[in-house]
C-alpha positions as CSV (number, residue, x, y, z in Angstrom):
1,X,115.5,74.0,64.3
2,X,116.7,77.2,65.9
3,X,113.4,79.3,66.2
4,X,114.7,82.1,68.6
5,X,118.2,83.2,68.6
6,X,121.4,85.8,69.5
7,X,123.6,87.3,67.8
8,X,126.7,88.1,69.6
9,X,130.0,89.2,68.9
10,X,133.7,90.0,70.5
11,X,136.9,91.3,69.5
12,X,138.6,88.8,71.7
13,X,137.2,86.1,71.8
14,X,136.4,86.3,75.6
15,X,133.8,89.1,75.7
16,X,130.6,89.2,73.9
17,X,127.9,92.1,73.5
18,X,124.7,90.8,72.0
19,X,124.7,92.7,68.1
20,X,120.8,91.3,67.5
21,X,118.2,89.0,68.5
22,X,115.1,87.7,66.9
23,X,112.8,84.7,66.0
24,X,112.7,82.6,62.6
25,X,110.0,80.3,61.8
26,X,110.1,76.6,62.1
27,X,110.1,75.8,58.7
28,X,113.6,74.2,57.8
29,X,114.4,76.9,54.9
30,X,117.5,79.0,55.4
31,X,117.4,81.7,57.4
32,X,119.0,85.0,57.5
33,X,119.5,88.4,59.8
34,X,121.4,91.4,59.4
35,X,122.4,93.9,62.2
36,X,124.5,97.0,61.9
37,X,128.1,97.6,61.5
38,X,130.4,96.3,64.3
39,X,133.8,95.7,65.3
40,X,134.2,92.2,65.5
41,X,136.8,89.6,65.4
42,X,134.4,86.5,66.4
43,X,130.6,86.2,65.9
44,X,128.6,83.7,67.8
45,X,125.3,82.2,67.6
46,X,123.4,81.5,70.6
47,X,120.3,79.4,70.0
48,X,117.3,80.1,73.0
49,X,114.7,78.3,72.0
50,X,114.3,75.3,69.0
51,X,111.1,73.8,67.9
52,X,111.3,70.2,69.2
53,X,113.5,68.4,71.3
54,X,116.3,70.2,74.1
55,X,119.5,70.3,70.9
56,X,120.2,73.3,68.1
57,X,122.5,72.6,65.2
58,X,123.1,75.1,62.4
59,X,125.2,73.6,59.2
60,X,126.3,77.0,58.2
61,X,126.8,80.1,58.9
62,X,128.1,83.1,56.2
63,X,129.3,86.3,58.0
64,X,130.0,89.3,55.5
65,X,129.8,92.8,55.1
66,X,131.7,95.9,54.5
67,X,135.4,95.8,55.4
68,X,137.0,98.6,57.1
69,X,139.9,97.7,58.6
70,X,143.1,98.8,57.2
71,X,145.5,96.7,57.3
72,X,148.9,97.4,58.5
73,X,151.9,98.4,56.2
74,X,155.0,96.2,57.5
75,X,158.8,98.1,57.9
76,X,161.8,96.4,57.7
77,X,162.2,96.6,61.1
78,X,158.8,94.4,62.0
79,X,160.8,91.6,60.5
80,X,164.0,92.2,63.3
81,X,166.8,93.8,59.8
């Protein structure tokens, strides 16, 4: 079990800025955080410490929040007429 971990996330895919960090207890209930809003295209989990053993696993993870992108309004011409 993960019992200290990172939050990071990236717009690319290549760079990452840490969003949070923080502990959870060893105790094999889910677990949640929250961190403010970002700008974010991929999130990762980064797991520094477990409670036994030298391997982490999480068997999911739910990513949500406000949306605020706007998305973008096609013309004919995006589609080469």
């Amino acid at each position: 079990m993960i019992t200290s971990y990172e939050i990071e996330t990236s717009t690319d895919g290549t760079t990452f800025t840490k969003a949070t960090s923080g502990t959870w207890p060893a105790n094999g209930k889910l677990q949640g955080v929250t961190f403010g809003p970002t700008q974010a295209r991929y999130v990762r989990l980064v797991a520094l410490a477990v409670n036994s053993g030298t391997s982490a696993g999480a068997t999911e993870l739910e990513v949500g929040g406000p949306q605020t992108m706007t998305p973008h309004q096609p013309a004919l011409t995006d589609w080469g007429h």
